[in-house]
SETI-933441 format. One record per residue (C-alpha): residue in three letters; residue number from 1; x, y, z. Coordinates in pm, whole numbers. Each point is the difference from the previous one (the first is absolute). Layout:
<pts>
PT:ALA:NUM:X:Y:Z
...
</pts>
This chain:
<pts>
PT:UNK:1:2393:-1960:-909
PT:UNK:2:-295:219:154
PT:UNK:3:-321:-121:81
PT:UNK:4:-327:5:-176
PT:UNK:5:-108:253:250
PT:UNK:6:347:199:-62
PT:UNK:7:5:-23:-351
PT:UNK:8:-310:255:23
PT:UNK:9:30:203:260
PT:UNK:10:359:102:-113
PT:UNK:11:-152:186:-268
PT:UNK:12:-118:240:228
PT:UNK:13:269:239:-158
PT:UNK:14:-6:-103:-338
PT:UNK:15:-148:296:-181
PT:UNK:16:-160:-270:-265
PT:UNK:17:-166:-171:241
PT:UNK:18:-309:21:-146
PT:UNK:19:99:-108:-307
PT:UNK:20:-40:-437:76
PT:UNK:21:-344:-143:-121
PT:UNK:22:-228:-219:157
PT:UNK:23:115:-316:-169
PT:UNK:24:411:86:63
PT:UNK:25:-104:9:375
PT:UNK:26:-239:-253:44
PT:UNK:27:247:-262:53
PT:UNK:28:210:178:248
PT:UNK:29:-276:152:174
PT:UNK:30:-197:-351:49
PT:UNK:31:352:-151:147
PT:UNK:32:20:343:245
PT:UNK:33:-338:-63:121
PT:UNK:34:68:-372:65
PT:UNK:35:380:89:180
PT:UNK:36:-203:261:166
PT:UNK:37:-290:-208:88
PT:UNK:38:262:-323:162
PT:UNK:39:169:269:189
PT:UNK:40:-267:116:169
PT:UNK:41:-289:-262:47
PT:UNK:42:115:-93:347
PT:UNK:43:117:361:94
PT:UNK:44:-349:165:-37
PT:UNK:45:-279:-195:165
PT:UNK:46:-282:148:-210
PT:UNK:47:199:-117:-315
PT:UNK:48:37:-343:134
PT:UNK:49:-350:-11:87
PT:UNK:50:-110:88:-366
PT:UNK:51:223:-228:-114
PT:UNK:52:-150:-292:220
PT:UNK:53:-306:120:-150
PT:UNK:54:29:17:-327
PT:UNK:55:226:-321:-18
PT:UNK:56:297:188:-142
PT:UNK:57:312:-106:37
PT:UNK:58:237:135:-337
PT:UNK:59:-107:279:-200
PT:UNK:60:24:-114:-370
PT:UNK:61:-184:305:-187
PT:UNK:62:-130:348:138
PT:UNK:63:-360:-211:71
PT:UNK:64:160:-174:251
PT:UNK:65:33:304:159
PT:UNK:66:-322:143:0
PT:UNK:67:-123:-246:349
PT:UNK:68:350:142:164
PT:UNK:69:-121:373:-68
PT:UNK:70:-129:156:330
PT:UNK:71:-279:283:-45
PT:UNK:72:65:322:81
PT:UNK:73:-253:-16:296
PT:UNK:74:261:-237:155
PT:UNK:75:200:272:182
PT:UNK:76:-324:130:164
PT:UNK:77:-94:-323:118
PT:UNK:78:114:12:328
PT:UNK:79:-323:72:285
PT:UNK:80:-91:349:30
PT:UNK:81:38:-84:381
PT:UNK:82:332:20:3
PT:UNK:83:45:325:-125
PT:UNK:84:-285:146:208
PT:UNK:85:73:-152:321
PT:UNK:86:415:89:-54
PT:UNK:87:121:-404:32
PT:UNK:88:283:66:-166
PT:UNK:89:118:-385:59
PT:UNK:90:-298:-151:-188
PT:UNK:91:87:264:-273
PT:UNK:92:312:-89:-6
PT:UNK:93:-82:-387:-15
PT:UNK:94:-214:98:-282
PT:UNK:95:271:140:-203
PT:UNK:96:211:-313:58
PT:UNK:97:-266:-198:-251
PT:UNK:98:87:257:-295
PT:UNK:99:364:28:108
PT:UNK:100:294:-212:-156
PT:UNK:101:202:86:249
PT:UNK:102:-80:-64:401
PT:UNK:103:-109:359:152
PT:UNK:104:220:25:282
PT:UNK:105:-126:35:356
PT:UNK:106:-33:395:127
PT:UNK:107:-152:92:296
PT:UNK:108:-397:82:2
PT:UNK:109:-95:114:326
PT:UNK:110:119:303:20
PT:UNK:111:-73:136:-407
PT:UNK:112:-231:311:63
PT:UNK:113:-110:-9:-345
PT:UNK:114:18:-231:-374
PT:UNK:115:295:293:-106
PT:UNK:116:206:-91:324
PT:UNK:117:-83:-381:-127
PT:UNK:118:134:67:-342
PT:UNK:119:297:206:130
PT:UNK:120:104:-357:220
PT:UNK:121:-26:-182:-296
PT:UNK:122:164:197:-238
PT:UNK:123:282:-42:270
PT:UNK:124:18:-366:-64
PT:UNK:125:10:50:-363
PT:UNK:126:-377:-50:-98
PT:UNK:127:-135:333:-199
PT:UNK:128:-358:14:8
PT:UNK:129:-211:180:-208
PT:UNK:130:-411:63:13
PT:UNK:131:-200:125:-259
PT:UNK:132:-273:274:90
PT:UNK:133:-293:-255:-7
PT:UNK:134:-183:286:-162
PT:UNK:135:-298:-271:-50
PT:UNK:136:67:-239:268
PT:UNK:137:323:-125:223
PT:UNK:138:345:100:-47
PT:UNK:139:236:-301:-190
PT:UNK:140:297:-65:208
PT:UNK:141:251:-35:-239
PT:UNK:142:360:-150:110
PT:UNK:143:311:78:-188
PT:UNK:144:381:-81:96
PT:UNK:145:337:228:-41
PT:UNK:146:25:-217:-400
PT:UNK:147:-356:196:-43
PT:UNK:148:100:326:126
PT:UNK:149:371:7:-192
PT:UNK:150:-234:-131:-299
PT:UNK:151:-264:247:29
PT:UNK:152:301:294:25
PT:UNK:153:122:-99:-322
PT:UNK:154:-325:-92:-229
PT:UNK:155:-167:311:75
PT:UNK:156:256:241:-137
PT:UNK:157:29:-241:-300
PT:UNK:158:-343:-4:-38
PT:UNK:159:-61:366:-40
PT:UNK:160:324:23:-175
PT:UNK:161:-155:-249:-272
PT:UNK:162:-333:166:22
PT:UNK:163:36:357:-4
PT:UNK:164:306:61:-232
PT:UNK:165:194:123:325
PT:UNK:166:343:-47:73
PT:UNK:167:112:-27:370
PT:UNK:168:189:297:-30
PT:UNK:169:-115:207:361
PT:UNK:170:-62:283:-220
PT:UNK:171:-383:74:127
PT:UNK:172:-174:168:269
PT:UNK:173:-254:-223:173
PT:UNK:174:-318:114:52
PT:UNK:175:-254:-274:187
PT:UNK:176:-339:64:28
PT:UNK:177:-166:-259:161
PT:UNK:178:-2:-145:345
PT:UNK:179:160:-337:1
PT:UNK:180:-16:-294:235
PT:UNK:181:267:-23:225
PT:UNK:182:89:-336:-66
PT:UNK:183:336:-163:-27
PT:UNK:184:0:-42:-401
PT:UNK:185:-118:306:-67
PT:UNK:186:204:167:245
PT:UNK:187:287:-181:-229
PT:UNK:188:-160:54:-343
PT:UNK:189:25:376:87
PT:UNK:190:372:22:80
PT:UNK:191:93:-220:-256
PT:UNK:192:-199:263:-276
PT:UNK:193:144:281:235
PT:UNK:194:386:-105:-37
PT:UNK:195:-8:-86:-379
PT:UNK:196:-231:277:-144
PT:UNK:197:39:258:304
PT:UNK:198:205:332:-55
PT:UNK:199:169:-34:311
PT:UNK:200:60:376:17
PT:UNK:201:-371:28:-17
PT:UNK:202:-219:-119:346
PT:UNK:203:-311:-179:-127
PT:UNK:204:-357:56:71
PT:UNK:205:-225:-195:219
PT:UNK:206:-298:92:78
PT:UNK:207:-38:208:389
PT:UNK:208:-199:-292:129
PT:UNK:209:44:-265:288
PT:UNK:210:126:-326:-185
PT:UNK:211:-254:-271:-21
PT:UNK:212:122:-285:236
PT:UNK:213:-156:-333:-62
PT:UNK:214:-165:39:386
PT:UNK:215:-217:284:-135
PT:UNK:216:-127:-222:-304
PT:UNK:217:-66:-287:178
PT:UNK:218:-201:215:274
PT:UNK:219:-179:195:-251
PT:UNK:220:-66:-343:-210
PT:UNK:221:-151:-155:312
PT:UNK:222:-200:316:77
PT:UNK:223:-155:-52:-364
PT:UNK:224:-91:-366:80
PT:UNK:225:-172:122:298
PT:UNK:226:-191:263:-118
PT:UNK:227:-75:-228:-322
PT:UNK:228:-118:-272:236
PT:UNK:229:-200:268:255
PT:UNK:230:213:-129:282
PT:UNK:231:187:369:48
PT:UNK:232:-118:188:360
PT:UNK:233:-68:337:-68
PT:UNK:234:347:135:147
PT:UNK:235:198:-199:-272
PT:UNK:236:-256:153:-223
PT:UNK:237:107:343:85
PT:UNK:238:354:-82:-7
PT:UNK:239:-47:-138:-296
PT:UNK:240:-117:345:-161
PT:UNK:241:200:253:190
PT:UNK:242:309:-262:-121
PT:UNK:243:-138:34:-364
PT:UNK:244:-58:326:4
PT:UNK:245:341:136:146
PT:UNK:246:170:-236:-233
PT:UNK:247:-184:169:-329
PT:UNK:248:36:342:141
PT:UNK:249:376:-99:5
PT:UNK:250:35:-120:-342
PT:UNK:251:-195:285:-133
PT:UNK:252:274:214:111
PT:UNK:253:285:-253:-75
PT:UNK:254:-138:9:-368
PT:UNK:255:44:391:9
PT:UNK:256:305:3:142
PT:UNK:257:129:-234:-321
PT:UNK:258:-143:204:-206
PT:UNK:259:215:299:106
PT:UNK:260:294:-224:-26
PT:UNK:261:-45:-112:-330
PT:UNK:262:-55:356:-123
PT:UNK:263:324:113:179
PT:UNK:264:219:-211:-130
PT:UNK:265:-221:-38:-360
PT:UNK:266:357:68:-154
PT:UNK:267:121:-278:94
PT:UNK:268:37:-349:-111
PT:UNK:269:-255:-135:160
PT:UNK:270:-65:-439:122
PT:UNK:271:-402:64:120
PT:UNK:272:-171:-308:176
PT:UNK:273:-264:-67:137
PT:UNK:274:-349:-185:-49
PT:UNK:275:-234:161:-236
PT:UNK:276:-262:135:219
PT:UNK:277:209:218:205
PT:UNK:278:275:64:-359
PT:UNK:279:-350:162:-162
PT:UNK:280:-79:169:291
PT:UNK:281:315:158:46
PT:UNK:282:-14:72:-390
PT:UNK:283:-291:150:84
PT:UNK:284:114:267:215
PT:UNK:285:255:114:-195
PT:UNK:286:-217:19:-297
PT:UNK:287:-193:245:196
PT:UNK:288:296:196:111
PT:UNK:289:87:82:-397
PT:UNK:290:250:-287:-56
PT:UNK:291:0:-232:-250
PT:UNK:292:278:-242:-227
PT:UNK:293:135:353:-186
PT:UNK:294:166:90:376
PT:UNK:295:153:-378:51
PT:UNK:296:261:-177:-132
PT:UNK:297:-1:-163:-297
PT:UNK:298:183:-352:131
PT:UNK:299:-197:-12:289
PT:UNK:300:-136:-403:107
PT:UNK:301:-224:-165:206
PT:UNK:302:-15:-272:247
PT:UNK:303:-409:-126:62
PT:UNK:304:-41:-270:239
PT:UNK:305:-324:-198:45
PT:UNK:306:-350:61:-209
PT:UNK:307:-297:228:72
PT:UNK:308:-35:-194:343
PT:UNK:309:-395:118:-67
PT:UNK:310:92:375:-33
PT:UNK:311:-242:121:-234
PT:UNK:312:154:227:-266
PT:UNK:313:-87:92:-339
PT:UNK:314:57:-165:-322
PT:UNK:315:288:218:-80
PT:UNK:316:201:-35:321
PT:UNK:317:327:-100:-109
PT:UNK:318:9:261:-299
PT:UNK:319:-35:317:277
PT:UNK:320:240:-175:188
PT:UNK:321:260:5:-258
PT:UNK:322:-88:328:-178
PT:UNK:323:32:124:373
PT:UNK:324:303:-109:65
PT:UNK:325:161:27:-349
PT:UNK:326:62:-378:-11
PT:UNK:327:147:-135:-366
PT:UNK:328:-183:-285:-173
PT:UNK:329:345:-154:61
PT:UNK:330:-26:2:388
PT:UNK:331:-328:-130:66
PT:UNK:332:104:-236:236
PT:UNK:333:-246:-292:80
PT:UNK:334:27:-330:195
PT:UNK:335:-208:-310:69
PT:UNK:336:68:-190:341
PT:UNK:337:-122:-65:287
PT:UNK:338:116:-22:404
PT:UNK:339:-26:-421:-35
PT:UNK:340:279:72:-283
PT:UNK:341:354:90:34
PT:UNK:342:27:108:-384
PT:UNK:343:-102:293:-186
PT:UNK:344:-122:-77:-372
PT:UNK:345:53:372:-177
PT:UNK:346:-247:103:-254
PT:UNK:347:179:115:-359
PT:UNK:348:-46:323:-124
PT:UNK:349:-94:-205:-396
PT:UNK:350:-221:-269:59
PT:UNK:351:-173:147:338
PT:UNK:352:55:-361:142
PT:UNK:353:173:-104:358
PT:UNK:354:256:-241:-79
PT:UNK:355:70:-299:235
PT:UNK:356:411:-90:59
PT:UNK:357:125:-359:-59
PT:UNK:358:-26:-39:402
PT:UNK:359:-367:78:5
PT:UNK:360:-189:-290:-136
PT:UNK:361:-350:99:-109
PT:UNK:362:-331:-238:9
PT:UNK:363:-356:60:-124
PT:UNK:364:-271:-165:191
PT:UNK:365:-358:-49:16
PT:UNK:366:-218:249:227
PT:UNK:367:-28:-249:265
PT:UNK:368:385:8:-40
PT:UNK:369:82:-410:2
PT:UNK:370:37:-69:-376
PT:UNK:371:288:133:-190
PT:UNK:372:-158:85:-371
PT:UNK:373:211:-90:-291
PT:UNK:374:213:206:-101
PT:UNK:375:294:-31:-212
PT:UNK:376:15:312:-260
PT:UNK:377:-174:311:-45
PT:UNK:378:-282:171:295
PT:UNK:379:-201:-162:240
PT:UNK:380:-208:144:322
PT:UNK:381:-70:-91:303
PT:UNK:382:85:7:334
PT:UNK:383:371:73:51
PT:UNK:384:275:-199:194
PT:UNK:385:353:21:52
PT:UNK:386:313:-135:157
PT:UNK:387:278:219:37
PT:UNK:388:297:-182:29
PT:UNK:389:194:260:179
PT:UNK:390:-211:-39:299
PT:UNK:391:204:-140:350
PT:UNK:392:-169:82:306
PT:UNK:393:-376:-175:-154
PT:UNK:394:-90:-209:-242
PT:UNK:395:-23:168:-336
PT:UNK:396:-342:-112:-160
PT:UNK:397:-298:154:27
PT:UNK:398:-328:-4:-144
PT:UNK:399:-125:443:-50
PT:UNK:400:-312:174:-4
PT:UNK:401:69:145:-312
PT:UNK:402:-177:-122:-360
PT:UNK:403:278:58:-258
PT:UNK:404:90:-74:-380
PT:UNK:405:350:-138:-66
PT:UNK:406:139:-75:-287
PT:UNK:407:244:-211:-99
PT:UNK:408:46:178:-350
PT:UNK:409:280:279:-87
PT:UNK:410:-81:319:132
PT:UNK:411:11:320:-247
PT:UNK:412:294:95:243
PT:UNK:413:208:-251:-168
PT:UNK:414:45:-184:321
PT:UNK:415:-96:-362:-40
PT:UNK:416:-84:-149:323
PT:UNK:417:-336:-2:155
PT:UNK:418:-193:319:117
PT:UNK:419:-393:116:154
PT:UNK:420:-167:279:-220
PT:UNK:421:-102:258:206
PT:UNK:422:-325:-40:77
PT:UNK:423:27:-187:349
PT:UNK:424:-294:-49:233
PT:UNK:425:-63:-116:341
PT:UNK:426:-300:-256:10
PT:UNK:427:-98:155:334
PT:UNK:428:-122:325:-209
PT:UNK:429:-177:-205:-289
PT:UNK:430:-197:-241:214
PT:UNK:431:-113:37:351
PT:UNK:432:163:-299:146
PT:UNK:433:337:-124:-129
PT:UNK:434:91:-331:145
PT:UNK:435:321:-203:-122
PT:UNK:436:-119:-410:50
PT:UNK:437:249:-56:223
PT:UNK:438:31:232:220
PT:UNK:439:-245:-121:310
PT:UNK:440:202:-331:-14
PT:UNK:441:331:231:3
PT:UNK:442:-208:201:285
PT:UNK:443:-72:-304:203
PT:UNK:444:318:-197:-2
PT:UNK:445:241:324:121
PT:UNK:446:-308:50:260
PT:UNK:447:52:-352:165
PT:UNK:448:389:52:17
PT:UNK:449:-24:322:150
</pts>
């Protein structure tokens, strides 16, 4: 007999997935987190310090969970030192707190850079992501080969669920944003590429270097700099002839899409790409005298990430679509985050993300150390999750994001729990958004590493 754990994440390829309420999973999902939980206490030393902490020893019901939760701040918690100064031991002692498995010894002293550092470790079986620490520093986020075979597989199902369309590498590929070199996404991309791909058909990427996690950390730390007033003048000017090149490069990238999508406008097109550079690529081609009358009519697209800040008008994703001639049918939206390892797909009825059995959901407080009640209809508050599909780290996490889930039927039809669409990150309500326990979090990885 499978699992707990197995029992839900084998529905991965069940097309009803979505289709189990709150109250059919509840059981199974409490006696995954608890399997999950005894597995791994004395595997990840942050989770066995929690646990210390919080005197848990058994998780009985999802509250139980809420102390074992790390916050999202927890994979930028290692000392900015590290990075800055290129000790790629310490960093690599650091990861060993978050890791359930032990990061196996590479050698440090000759790595010319933290790419060269994440090449060695990739080696060894450790795939290491970063965000872009747009507002701060980059999470280092560890995932295994389970992660990366599970990633391949739940993000053509995803958009398969999401979109309306089939796997059938019938469409030409069009990408028009630049994308983080980073192992996942790196993955996510040939796993879309190979099931929705016209292999007759080369796709698009836009003409631009790729961005390696090296040049986000060293523009991130620039920011903290000149933030802080510490940068010398040369870094200053490096800073802005960097910037500037960079823009002046995407400018033309964006054109150069633009003229691609208009060649091939006859085609069946799979566009992605973040909104602010999708609308300004719409808006080029707009000007040039096309418009949804010279696409085709099954076209779909693929948007990853929000705004990120970009400010657009209210109308955005309208001129988008009518741009691109994209159906009602093949709006294509998804809710996750680089901490998950899950997609939840937004339906095209209800206009709600829906969260699979293997994603268990949790509403808490602002401060984010109370789980609210919460057994039937909507509730909001901050959002939390464990993904039980996670291997290479532990799978809960306490977001940034303020969110309404609801434990009610959706007008989809599907009965299990989904977030309306109206998700915000705290950070851009309130100047300071600080989760209770992350200093403690902070302090204890600090000491170990």
């Amino acid at each position: 007999m499978n699992s707990p754990p197995e029992q839900l994440t084998r529905l991965v390829d069940a097309e009803d997935r979505f289709r189990y309420s709150h109250s059919e999973l509840r059981e199974t999902q409490v006696a995954a987190l608890n399997e999950k939980f005894q597995e791994r206490r004395d595997r990840i030393k942050l989770l066995g310090h929690r646990a210390r902490e919080g005197g848990i020893t058994e998780v009985r019901d999802r509250a139980d969970m809420v102390p074992l939760l790390f916050p999202h701040t927890a994979y930028k918690s290692y000392p900015e030192g590290f990075l800055t100064e290129q000790r790629w031991d310490r960093l690599g002692v650091w990861l060993g707190t978050v890791s359930p498995y032990p990061i196996s010894p590479i050698e440090t002293s000759d790595i010319a850079d933290i790419d060269e550092w994440i090449a060695r470790l990739q080696a060894k079986g450790h795939f290491l992501s970063c965000s872009s620490g747009t507002t701060g520093k980059s999470a280092m986020l560890l995932a295994s080969d389970k992660d990366m075979d599970w990633s391949r597989k739940d993000t053509v199902n995803v958009f398969a669920w999401g979109s309306g369309v089939a796997p059938a590498q019938d469409r030409r590929r069009i990408g028009v944003a630049p994308i983080a070199a980073v192992p996942k996404n790196v993955l996510i991309g040939d796993a879309q590429a190979a099931a929705f791909g016209d292999p007759d058909k080369p796709a698009f990427r836009l003409p631009i270097p790729p961005i390696t996690v090296g040049s986000l950390t060293t523009m991130v730390v620039l920011r903290k700099k000149i933030t802080d007033g510490t940068a010398r003048p040369e870094e200053l000017a490096e800073f802005e002839r960097t910037s500037a090149e960079r823009q002046e490069a995407l400018d033309k990238a964006m054109i150069v899409a633009a003229e691609q999508l208009i060649e091939y406008r006859a085609d069946k097109l799979f566009v992605s790409g973040m909104w602010n550079a999708l609308y300004q690529v719409a808006k080029i081609v707009r000007e040039r005298g096309f418009s949804a009358k010279d696409f085709h009519p099954d076209n779909c697209i693929y948007v990853g990430g929000g705004l990120k800040r970009a400010q657009l008008p209210p109308d955005y994703r309208e001129f988008v679509h009518e741009t691109f001639n994209i159906p009602d049918n093949r709006n294509f939206q998804n809710y996750s985050m680089q901490e998950l390892n899950s997609g939840m797909p937004k339906c095209q009825v209800g206009d709600r993300y829906h969260v699979p059995p293997w994603i268990v959901p949790f509403i808490l407080d602002e401060k984010g150390e109370t789980l609210l009640p919460h057994e039937s209809g909507e509730i909001e508050g901050r959002a939390a999750f464990f993904d039980l599909s996670l291997d290479g780290r532990w799978g809960g996490v306490i977001t940034g994001d303020k969110i309404s889930l609801d434990f009610d039927p959706c007008a989809c039809g599907c009965a299990g729990p989904s977030i309306r669409n109206n998700i915000v990150r705290y950070s851009d309500v309130k100047d300071d958004d600080k989760i209770g326990c992350a200093g403690t979090v902070d302090a204890y990885v600090r000491g170990l590493s």
